[in-house]
GUVEX-829177 format. One line per 8 residues: number of its first residue (from 1); for each residue x, y, z of C-alpha. Coordinates in steps of 0.25 Angstrom, whole numbers, plus 5000, padded with zeros to 4 digits. Last residue first. Layout:
<lovos>
NUM> X,Y,Z | ...;
</lovos>
This chain:
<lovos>
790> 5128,5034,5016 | 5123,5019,5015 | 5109,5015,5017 | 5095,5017,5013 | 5082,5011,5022 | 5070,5009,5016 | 5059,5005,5024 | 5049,4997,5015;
782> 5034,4993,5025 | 5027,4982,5019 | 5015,4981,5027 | 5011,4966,5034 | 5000,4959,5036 | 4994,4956,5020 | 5010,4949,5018 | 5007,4941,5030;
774> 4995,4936,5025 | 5000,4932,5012 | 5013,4927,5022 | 5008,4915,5030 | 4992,4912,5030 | 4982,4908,5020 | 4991,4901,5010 | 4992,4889,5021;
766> 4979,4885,5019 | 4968,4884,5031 | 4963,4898,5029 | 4957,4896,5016 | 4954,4911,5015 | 4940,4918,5014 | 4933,4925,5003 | 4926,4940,5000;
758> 4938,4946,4995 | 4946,4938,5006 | 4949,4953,5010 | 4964,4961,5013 | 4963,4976,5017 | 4974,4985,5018 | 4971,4998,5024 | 4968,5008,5014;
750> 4965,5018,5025 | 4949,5020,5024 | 4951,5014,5011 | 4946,4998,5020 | 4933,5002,5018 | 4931,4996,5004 | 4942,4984,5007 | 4932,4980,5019;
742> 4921,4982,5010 | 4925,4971,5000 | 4927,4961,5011 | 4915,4963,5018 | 4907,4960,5003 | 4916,4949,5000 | 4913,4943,5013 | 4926,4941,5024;
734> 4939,4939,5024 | 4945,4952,5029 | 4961,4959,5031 | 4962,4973,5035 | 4973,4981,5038 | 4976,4994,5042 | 4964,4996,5053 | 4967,5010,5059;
726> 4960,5016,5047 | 4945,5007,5051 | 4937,5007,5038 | 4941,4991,5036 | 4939,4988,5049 | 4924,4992,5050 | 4921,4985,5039 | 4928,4973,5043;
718> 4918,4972,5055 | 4908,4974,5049 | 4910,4963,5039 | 4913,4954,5051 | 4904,4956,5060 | 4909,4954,5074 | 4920,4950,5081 | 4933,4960,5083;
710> 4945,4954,5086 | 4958,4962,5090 | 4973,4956,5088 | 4984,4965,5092 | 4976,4973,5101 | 4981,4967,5113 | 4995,4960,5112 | 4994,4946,5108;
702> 5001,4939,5121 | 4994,4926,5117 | 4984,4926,5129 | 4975,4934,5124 | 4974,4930,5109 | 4971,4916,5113 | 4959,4922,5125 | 4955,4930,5111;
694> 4955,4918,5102 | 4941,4914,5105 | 4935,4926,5101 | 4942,4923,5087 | 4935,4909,5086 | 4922,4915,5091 | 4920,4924,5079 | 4916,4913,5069;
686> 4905,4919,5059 | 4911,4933,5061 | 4925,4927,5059 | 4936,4935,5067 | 4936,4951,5064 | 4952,4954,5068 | 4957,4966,5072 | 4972,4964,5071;
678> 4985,4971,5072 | 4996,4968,5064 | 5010,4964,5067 | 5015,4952,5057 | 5011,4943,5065 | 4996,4949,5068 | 4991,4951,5053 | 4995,4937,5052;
670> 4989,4931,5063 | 4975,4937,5060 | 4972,4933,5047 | 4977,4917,5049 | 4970,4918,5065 | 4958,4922,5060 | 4955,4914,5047 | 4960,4901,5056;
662> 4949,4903,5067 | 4939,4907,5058 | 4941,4896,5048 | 4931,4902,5037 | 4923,4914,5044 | 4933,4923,5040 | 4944,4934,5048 | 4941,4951,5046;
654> 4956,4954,5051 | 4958,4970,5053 | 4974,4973,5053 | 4979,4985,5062 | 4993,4986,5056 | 4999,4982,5042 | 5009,4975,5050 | 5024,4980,5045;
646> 5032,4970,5034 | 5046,4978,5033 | 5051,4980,5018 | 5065,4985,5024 | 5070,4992,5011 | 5087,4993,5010 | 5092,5006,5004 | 5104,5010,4994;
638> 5097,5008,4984 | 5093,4997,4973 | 5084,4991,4983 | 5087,4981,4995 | 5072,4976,5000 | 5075,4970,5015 | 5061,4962,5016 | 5050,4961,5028;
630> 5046,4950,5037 | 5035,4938,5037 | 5045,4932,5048 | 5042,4935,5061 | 5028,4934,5060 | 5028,4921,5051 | 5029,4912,5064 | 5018,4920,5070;
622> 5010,4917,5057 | 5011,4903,5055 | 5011,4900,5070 | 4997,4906,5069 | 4995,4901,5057 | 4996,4888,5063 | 4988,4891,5077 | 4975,4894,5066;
614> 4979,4881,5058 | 4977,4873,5071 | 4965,4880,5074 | 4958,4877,5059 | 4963,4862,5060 | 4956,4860,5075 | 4944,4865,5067 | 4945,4856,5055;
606> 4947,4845,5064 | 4936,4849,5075 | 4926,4849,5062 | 4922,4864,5059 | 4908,4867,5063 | 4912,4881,5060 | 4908,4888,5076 | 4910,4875,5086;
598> 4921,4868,5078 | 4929,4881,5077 | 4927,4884,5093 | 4931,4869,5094 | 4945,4872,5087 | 4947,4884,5095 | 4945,4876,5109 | 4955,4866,5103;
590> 4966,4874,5097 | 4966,4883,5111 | 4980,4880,5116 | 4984,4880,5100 | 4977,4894,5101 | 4989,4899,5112 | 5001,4893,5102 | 4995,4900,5091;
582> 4993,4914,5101 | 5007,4911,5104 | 5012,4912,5092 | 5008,4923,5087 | 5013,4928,5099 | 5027,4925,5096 | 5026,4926,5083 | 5022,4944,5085;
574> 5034,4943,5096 | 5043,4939,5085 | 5038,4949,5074 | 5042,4960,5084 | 5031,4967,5091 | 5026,4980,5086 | 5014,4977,5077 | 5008,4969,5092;
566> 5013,4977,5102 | 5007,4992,5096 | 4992,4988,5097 | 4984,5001,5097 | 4980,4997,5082 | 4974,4984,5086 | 4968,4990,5098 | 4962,5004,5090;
558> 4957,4993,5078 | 4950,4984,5088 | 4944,4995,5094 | 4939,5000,5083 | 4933,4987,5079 | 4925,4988,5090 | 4921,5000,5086 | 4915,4995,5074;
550> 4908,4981,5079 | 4911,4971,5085 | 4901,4959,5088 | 4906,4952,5101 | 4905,4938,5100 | 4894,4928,5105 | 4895,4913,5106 | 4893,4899,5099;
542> 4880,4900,5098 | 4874,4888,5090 | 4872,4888,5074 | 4879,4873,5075 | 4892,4878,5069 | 4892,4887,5081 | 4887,4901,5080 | 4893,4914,5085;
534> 4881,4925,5092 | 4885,4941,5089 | 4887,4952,5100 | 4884,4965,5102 | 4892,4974,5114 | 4894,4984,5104 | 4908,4986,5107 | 4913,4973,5109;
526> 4915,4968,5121 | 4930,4968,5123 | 4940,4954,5123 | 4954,4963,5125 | 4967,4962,5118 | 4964,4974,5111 | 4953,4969,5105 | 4947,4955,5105;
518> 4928,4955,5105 | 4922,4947,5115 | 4916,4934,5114 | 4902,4935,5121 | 4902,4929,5136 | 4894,4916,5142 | 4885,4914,5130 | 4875,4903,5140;
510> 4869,4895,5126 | 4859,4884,5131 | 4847,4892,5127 | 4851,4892,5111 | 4856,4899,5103 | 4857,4898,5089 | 4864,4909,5080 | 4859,4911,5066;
502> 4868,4909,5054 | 4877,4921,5050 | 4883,4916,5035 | 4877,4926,5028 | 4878,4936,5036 | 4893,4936,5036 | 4894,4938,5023 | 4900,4925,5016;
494> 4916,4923,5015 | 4918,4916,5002 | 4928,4903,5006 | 4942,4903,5006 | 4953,4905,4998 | 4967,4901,4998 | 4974,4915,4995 | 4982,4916,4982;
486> 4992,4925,4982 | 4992,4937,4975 | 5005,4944,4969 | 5003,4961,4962 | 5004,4966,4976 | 5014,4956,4981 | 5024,4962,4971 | 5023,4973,4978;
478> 5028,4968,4990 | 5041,4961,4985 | 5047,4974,4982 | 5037,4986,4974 | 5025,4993,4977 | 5017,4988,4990 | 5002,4986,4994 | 4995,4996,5004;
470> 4989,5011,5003 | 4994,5024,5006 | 4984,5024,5015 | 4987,5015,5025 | 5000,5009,5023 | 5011,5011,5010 | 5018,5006,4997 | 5032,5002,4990;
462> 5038,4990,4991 | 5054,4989,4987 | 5061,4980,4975 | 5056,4991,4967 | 5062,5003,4972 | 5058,5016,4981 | 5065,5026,4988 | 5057,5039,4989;
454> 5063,5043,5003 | 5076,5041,5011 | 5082,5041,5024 | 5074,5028,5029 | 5063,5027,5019 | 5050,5019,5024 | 5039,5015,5015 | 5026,5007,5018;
446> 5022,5020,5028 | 5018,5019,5042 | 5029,5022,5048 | 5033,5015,5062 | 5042,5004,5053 | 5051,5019,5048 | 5053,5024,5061 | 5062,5013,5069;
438> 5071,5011,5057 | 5073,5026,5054 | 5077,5027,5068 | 5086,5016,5067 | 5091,5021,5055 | 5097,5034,5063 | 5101,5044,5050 | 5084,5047,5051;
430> 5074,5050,5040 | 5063,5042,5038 | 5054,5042,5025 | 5040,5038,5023 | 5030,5030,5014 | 5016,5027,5010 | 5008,5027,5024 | 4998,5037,5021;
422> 4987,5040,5033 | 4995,5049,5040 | 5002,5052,5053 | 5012,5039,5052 | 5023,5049,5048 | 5018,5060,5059 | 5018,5047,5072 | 5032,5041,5067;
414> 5039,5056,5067 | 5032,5057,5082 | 5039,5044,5089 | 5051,5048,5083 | 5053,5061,5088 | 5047,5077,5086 | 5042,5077,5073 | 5040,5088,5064;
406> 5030,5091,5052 | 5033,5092,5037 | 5025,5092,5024 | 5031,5092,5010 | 5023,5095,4998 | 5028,5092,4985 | 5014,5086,4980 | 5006,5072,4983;
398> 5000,5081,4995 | 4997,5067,5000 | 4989,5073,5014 | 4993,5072,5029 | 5004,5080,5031 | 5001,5091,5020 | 4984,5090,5025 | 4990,5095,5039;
390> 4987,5084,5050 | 5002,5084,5053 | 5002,5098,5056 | 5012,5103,5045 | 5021,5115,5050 | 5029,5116,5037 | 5026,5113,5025 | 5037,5111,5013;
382> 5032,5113,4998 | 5040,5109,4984 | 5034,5118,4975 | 5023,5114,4964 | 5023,5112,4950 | 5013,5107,4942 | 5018,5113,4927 | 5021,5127,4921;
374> 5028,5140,4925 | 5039,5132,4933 | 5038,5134,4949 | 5047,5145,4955 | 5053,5142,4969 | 5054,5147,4982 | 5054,5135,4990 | 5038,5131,4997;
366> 5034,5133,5011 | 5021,5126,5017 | 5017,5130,5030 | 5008,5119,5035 | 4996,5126,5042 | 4983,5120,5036 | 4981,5131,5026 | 4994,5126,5022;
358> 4993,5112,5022 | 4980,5116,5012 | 4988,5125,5003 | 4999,5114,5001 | 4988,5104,4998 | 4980,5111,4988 | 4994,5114,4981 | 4996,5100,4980;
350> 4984,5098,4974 | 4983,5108,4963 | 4997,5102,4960 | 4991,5088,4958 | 4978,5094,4950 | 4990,5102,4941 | 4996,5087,4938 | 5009,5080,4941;
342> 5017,5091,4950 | 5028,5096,4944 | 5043,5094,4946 | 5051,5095,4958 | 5068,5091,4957 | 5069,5096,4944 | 5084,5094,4941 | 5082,5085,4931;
334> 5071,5095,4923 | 5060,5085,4917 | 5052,5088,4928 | 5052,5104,4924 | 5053,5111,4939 | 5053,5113,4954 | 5069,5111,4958 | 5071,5108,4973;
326> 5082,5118,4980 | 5071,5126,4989 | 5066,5114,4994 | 5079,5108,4999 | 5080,5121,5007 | 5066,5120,5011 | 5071,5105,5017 | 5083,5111,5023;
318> 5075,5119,5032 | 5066,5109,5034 | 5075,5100,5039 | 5082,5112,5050 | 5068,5115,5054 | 5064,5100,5058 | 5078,5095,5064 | 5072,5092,5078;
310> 5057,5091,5074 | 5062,5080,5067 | 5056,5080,5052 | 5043,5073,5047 | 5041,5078,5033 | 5028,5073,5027 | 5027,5072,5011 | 5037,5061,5010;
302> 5032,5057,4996 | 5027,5042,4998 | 5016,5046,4984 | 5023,5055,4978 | 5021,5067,4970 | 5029,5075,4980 | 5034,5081,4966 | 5040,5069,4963;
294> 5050,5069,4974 | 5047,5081,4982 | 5044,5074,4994 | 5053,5064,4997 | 5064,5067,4987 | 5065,5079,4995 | 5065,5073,5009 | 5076,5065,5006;
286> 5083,5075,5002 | 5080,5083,5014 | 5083,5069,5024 | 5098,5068,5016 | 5099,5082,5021 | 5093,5081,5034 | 5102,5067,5038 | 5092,5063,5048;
278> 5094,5064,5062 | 5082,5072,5067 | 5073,5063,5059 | 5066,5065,5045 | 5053,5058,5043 | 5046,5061,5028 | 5032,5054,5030 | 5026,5050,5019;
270> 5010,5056,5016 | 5006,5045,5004 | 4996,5041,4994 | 4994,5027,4990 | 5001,5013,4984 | 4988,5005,4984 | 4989,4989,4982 | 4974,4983,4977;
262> 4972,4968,4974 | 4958,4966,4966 | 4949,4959,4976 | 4936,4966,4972 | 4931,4969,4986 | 4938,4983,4988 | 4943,4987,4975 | 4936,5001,4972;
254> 4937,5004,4988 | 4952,5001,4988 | 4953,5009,4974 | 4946,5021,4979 | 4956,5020,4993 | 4968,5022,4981 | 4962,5035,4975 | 4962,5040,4989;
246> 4977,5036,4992 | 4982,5044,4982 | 4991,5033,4970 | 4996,5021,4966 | 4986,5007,4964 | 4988,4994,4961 | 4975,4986,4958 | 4974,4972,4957;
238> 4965,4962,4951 | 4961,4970,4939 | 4951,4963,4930 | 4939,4969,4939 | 4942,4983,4936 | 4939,4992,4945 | 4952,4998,4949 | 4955,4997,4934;
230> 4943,5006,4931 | 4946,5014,4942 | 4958,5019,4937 | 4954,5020,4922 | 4944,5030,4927 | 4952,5035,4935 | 4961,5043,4925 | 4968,5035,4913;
222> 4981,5027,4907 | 4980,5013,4906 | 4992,5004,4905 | 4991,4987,4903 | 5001,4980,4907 | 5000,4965,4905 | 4991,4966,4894 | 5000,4965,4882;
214> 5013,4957,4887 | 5024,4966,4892 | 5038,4963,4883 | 5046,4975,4885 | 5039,4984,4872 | 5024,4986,4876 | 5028,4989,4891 | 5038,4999,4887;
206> 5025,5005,4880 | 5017,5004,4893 | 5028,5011,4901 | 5026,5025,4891 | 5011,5023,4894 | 5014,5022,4909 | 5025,5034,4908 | 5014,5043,4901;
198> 5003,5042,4912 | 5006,5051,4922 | 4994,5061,4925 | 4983,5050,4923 | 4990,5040,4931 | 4994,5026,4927 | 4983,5015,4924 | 4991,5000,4926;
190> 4984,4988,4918 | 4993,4976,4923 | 4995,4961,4921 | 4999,4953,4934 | 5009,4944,4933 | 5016,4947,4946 | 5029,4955,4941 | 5019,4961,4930;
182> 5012,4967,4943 | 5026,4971,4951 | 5030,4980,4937 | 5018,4986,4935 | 5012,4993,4948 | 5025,5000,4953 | 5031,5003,4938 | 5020,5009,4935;
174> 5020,5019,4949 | 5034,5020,4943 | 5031,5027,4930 | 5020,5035,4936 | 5025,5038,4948 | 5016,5051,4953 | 5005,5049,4944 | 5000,5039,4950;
166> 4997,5022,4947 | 4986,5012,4945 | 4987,5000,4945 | 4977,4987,4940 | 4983,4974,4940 | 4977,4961,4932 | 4981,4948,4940 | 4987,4946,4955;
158> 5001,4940,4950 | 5005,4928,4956 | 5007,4923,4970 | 5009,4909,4978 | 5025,4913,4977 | 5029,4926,4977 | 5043,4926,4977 | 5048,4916,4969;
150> 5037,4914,4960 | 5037,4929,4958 | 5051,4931,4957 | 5052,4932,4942 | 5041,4944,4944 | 5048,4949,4954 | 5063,4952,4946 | 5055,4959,4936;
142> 5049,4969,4945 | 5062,4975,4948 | 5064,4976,4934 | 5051,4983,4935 | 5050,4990,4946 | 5066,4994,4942 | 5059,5001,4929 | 5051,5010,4939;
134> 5061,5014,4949 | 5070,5018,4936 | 5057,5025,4930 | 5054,5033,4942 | 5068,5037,4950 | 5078,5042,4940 | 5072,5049,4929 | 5058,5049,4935;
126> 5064,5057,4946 | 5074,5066,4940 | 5063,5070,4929 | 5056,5076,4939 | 5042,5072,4941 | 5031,5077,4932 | 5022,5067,4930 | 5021,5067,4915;
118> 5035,5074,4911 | 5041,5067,4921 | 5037,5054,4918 | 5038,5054,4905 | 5053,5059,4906 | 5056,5048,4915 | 5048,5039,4906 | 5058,5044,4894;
110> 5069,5040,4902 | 5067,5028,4908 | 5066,5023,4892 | 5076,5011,4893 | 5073,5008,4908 | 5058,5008,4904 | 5062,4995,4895 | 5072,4989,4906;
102> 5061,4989,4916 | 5049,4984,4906 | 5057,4972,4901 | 5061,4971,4914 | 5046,4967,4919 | 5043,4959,4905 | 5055,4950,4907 | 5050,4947,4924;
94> 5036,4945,4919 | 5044,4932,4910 | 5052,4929,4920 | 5040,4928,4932 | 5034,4918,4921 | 5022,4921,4913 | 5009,4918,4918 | 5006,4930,4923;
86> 5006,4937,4912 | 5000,4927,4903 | 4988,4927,4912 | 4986,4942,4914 | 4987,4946,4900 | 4972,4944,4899 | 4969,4953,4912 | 4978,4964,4908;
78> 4973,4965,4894 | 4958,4966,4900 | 4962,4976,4911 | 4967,4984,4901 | 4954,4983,4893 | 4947,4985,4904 | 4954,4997,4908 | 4952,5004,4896;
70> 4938,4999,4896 | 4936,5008,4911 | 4943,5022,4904 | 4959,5023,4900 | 4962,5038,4898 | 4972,5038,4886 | 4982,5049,4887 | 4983,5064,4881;
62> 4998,5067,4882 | 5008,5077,4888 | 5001,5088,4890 | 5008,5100,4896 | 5005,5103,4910 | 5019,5108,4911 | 5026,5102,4921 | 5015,5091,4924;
54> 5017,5087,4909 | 5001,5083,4906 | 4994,5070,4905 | 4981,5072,4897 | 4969,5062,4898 | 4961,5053,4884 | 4950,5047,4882 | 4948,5038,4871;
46> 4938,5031,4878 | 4943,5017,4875 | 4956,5023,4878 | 4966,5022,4869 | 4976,5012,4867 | 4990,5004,4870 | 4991,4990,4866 | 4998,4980,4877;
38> 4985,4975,4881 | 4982,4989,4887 | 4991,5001,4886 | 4982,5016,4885 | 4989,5024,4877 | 4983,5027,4866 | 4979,5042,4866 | 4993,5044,4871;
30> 4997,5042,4856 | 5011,5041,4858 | 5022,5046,4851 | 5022,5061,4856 | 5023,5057,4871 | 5036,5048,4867 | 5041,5060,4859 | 5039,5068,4871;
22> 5047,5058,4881 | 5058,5059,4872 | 5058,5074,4871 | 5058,5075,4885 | 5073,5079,4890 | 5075,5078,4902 | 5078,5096,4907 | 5090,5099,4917;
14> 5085,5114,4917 | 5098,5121,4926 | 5101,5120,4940 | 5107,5132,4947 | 5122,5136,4949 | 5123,5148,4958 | 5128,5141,4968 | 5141,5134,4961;
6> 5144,5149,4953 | 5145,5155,4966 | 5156,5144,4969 | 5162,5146,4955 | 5164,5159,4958 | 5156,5171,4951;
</lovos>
């Protein structure tokens, strides 16, 4: 045999990590008493106790504490009384504590590499050299915010006691996620990790104990759902951050909805894999490999749906099975693994489940012809073909190595199958013409674009999706948002709309020449009930009628907003512009609006001449601002730029207050519309003639039909029937407690972001009440990454 032959027939040998640190750690530690509150660890009140097994194997590793409802109380308590000094302490001092942490997990990354894999199964490669560096740079990262927060946040401080709640999947990181941007605020934390993966947390509580962390500011609880929705109902907790499916995330808006507790939710995802006619294949192959068979598939932005060029389609997928048949399935501790088990028997079951399904439903699913190891949750990396877009494999989160494909023909179609699901985590583009990837990527709904590449991620960038793949953002300036609140000027309680309705008087002399019709797509329409309801004066007298809305109404709103393409894709310029001219065409009507005021509150002509002038102001304000509240150029340690783009949230539904009606209006509507929204707005039931009124404004003020729609009528219905409508994404309400509370109840339909006074109104008249706290509530942080160099 020559030495060529002798080159070919080389095969990789066993490359095992060694473990024997990582099972003296597990054989040092009483994992009876592992639960970390107060900076003391302990046992479950209970004394309950759950197994985490090696995936590999399904060997036991440990028998852990299984945290119950006083667990968590306790937790919650330390959290609570180490909050003050917490936050208290200079943005140095928090800043001390988050390197300590970095550079302590940087001196044992090894042994929660080995941890990790042999919990969660991952190959050793990737928790080596992605999931505990990407961890300790959160927190060094993280360092450098929390001295920064005076800078950069000013007006905003730490939102309190943080309850998170992280997967299996990332379990170091996940922690990392959560932690490091709460301690950065000065907020304290009680995190519960998976049931499956728990070892890394307990491992991450110790370094905790040694780099300086004072007791109570992070408090660990491992346990099953009990545990979770004991801290998701917890009254101590005023934010809950939250990893993990999509239906467990659409329990916790319902259990929160009303209660005023902050909520980001990082969910499931169906990422589309788009790979143009002009792609470098190759590089497009190993892309795609990391894409979908990067942790098993056990990934929540995992390029799970192919999209190839119908041009190039059979040569990609040629090359693809050939890439297939060289990946290793095997030992996670082996460095040349490249798939290693599955977490849990129950998750394999699952997978399976769906492969058969997609089958029965005509996807033809082809496998490499390779051997699986004898033991362990192993399953083969899997290719269907011939997926119908509405098969279960292109629609569901197999959460598995399961790769669907389907073709496109051009551009136009590629856009249409990507945006063809209800997720909207992330995606990836694949094109050697960045002007193409550049035109694609802002038409894809997903909060994370990657321009020939996948599964880049770094602290300094947000993380995070649309529709049901939730809202908020992990990392970069966003995230720290999520841990930040502002202090709103508040207003007064919002009453019940019945109890504040006073009978209307009318007398003979009242000649009701027309009934104020109901604004949608830039066209006054009866409404579709024909009803109407009287609107008093000040004095109890008729003022005049407006249409009372109902349901389909709405509908119609929604289907005009939503059919309004001019409005989202003008530039930011043309947005001022006529922004500005609707000011400068209610400046014409100051007067007549003024005395409208007058006539329905009783407001002094003083007050209610202040009340218009404020209304053109923030007008100004916010077309002014509309080419300027813009995106960031993030550089992370890589050769790639991230273009954090701001894109409208989309169809908004605007529930405006009784209290300055006019103002209230135009200070929730103008924003939504400068940054490119759409609106269906619900003016004040008590004072609806104001917004009727602005219609012969709107009209002449070059605002494109359907970009604002108003809807009169009951409020509380109203919003009702907005929060369960899935092409409404946004939804912002001031109204009663009990409305308010509902609205984020029904709101799970897509997980659309929904923002409520929690039962109060603003202080319009103050400056705090406008300019970029509503901006930031407009607007979708999309992150583009875009790599350069050869």
């Amino acid at each position: 045999m020559n030495i060529l032959e002798r080159y070919h027939a080389m095969e990789y040998g066993p490359a095992p990590e060694a473990r024997n640190e990582a099972d003296a750690w597990l054989a040092a530690r009483d994992f009876g008493k592992v639960l970390f509150i107060g900076g003391d660890w302990k046992a479950a009140t209970s004394g309950k106790t759950f197994e985490t097994s090696d995936p590999s194997s399904g060997k036991l590793l440990a028998k852990v504490s299984d945290a119950g409802v006083a667990d968590i109380d306790a937790a919650v308590s330390a959290a609570a009384k180490a909050l003050p000094k917490w936050s208290a302490s200079s943005g140095y001092q928090r800043a001390k504590v988050l390197y300590a942490i970095g550079r302590a997990m940087q001196r044992h990354q090894r042994l929660f590499a080995v941890l990790e894999s042999i919990d969660n199964g991952k190959p050793i490669r990737e928790s080596r050299d992605i999931d505990v560096p990407l961890a300790v740079r959160h927190f060094i990262h993280h360092a450098g915010w929390a001295q920064a927060l005076d800078r950069d946040f000013p007006d905003h401080k730490g939102v309190g006691v943080v309850g998170q709640i992280i997967p299996w999947n990332f379990p170091l990181l996940m922690l990392a996620w959560k932690i490091a941007p709460a301690l950065a605020a000065g907020c304290t934390v009680v995190l519960k990790p998976a049931e499956f993966t728990p070892l890394t947390a307990i491992l991450f509580a110790e370094i905790c104990g040694r780099s300086g962390v004072p007791k109570g500011v992070v408090n660990i609880v491992q346990g099953g759902p009990e545990a979770g929705a004991a801290i998701v109902n917890h009254a101590g907790i005023q934010k809950i951050a939250f990893t993990g499916s999509s239906e467990v995330g659409k329990i916790i808006r319902k259990a929160t909805a009303g209660s005023g507790k902050k909520l980001s939710l990082e969910l499931g995802g169906k990422s589309a894999f788009v790979v143009f006619e002009d792609a470098d294949l190759d590089s497009a192959v190993e892309g795609l490999v990391d894409g979908i068979w990067f942790n098993q598939g056990q990934v929540c932005c995992a390029g799970s749906r192919l999209l190839v060029q119908e041009g190039i389609a059979d040569a990609f997928i040629a090359k693809v099975k050939v890439r297939m048949s060289r990946l290793r399935v095997g030992s996670p501790l082996d460095k040349n693994t490249d798939i290693g088990p599955l977490v849990d028997l129950s998750q394999l079951d699952r997978v399976k489940g769906l492969v058969a399904e997609g089958a029965k439903q005509g996807a033809v699913c082809w496998q490499p012809d390779a051997a699986l190891p004898s033991s362990g949750y192993y399953h083969l990396p899997t290719l269907a073909t011939s997926v119908s877009p509405a098969n279960i494999l292109a629609q569901e989160e197999v959460f598995g190595p399961v790769l669907a494909t389907m073709s496109f023909r051009n551009t136009e179609e590629a856009i249409e199958l990507a945006n063809n699901t209800r997720y909207g985590l992330a995606a990836s583009v694949w094109s050697e013409n960045v002007n193409l990837a550049l035109h694609v990527a802002p038409q894809l709904k997903a909060g994370v674009v990657w321009v020939n590449g996948t599964n880049m991620f770094d602290a300094a960038c947000g993380f995070g999706g649309y529709r049901e793949s939730g809202f908020g953002r992990e990392g970069g300036r966003e995230g720290m948002f999520e841990y930040l609140a502002a202090k709103l000027p508040l207003g007064p309680v919002v009453k019940p709309a019945a109890a504040s309705v006073q009978p209307v008087e009318r007398s003979e002399g009242d000649a009701i020449d027309r009934t104020a019709k109901l604004f949608i797509g830039g066209k006054q329409v009866r409404p579709d009930g024909n009803y109407s309801i009287g609107i008093a004066t000040a004095k109890g007298k008729l003022a005049g009628e407006v249409g009372l809305g109902n349901r389909k109404d709405i509908r119609d709103a929604v289907a005009a907003a939503r059919a309004c393409k001019g409005w989202p894709e003008a530039t930011a310029y043309n947005r001022s512009q006529v922004l500005y001219y609707l000011a400068e065409n209610l400046s014409g009507r100051a007067d007549e609006f003024a005395a409208r005021l007058t006539e329905l509150t009783g407001a002094a002509a003083k007050a209610a001449r202040e009340e218009v002038e404020q209304s053109i102001e923030r007008l100004f304000l916010y077309a002014g601002l509309a080419d300027k509240f813009e995106g960031r150029v993030h550089q992370p340690p890589a050769r790639a730029v991230t273009l954090a783009l701001h894109e409208p949230v989309g169809v908004v539904g605007i529930v405006a207050p009784d209290n300055a009606p006019l103002l209230g209006l135009i200070s929730l509507v103008a924003p939504a519309l400068a940054v490119g929204n759409t609106v269906v707005a619900v003016p004040s039931e008590k004072y609806p003639l104001l917004a009727t009124d602005l219609y012969q404004v709107i009209e002449y003020s070059d605002v494109p039909a359907g970009a604002i729609n108003i809807v009169t009528g009951r409020s509380a219905e109203l919003a009702g029937v907005l929060a369960k409508h899935d092409d409404v994404d946004g939804l912002w309400i001031f109204a009663d407690a009990e409305t308010c509370a509902k609205a984020e109840a029904d709101s799970v339909g897509n997980l659309k972001r929904v923002w409520t006074g929690n039962g109060r109104s603003l202080d319009w008249t103050s400056a705090d009440a406008a300019g970029d706290a509503l901006l930031r509530r407009a607007v979708e942080v999309k992150n583009v990454w875009v790599p350069y160099g050869d």
